[in-house]
C-alpha positions, 0 to 999 in steps of 0.5 A: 473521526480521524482514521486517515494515514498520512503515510499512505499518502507518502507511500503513493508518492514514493510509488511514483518513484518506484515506477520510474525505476521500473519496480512497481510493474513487476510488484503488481505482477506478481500481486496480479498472478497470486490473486488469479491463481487464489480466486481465478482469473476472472476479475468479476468475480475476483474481489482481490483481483479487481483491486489488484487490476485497479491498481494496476490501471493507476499505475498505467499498466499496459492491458496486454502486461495485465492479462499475462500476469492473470493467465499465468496465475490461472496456469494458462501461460507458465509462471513463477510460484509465488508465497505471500509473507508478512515481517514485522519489526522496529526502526529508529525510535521504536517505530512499528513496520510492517512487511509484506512479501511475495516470494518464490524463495522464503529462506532467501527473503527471510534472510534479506529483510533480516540483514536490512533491517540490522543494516539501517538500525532496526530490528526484525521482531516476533510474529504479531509484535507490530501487526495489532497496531494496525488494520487493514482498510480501504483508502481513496483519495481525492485533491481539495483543489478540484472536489468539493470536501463536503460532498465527498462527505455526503456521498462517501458516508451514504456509501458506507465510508468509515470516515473522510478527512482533509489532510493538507489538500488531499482528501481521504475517505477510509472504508472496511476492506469489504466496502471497498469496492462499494464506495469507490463506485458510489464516489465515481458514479457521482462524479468525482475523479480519483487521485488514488484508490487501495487496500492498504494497512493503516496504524491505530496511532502515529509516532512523530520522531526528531528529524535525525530518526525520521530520515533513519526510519525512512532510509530503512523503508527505502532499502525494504521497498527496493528488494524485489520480493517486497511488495509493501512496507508500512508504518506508523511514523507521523512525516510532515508532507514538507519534511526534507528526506535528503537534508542532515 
């Protein structure tokens, strides 16, 4: 059973720094507002809007951003019309990414991820050329330090879970997207406390790279996650919890 994802470890830690440049809240945002007006605005009854919300929570959100975000996706405050995407690509040493997008201007965003892509290195595919090596799951995380590895085990599997491992200190417990929420209640209700909960996309297998190509690909993800139509970047490059991005 090994079906975790160290890179979505690595994605929550680069979104602590894309909170701090104030990115984050306007990709939930927007994410918040496309759910509302796809499902309503009715988190009960919105699966993809509860997720969203969870997120947002994490992020800590303040309620009063939350409830504007899901009142102009419902239309009862105006908004932007927003238009979901997906990008598929290569960066260094053939490493498959994934992009998703949320834009109210495809022309403008099509073009941006094109010219960042040729700028740092990669190549902007076909439709489907990188999206088969992965699958979307559900992904929560828990620290070894304060939750015991085993019970998490017991609870998460009896709830449904896919699998759970320890990487390196972190506890992660993989579910079906429809499991999700399901699982995430079932660890509370038992009494363990979250590190991090998503939907996120996972890679089948993982590419490790030489240092030189890893800080490549990573250059390329960081200008993608800095462009404000990006909503997530994923990929199937293997990076060591104690790699040193900066480092030549």
């Amino acid at each position: 059973m090994s079906g975790h994802s160290k890179w979505a470890s690595i994605k929550h830690k680069k979104g602590a720094i894309d909170a701090k440049r104030g990115k984050i809240f306007t990709k939930i945002i927007k994410e918040i507002t496309v759910a509302a007006r796809m499902g309503g605005g009715d988190v009960e009854a919105n699966p993809r809007l509860r997720t969203i919300v969870l997120k947002a929570k994490d992020a800590n959100m303040p309620k009063d951003n939350i409830e504007r975000a899901i009142k102009k996706g419902t239309g009862d405050l105006d908004g932007v019309s927003y238009t979901e995407g997906m990008y598929e690509g290569y960066g260094s040493g053939g490493v498959a990414i994934l992009v998703e997008t949320l834009t109210d201007n495809k022309n403008r965003t099509a073009a941006d991820v094109r010219s960042i892509f040729a700028k740092a290195g990669g190549n902007l595919g076909e439709t489907g050329c990188v999206s088969y090596m992965f699958a979307r799951k559900g992904i929560i995380t828990f620290s070894a330090e304060t939750c015991d590895e085993d019970k998490i085990f017991n609870a998460a599997l009896e709830a449904g879970a896919e699998d759970v491992s320890n990487d390196d200190g972190t506890i992660e417990v993989i579910t079906e997207p429809d499991d999700f929420e399901s699982v995430l209640n079932a660890l509370e209700a038992a009494g363990f406390t979250r590190e991090m909960a998503e939907i996120s996309m996972i890679a089948d297998q993982r590419l490790t790279l030489d240092d030189e190509k890893t800080r490549k690909v990573l250059r390329l993800i960081d200008k993608l996650e800095d462009n404000d139509d990006v909503q997530n970047v994923y990929s199937n490059m293997d990076v060591p919890d104690d790699f040193d991005h900066e480092a030549e």
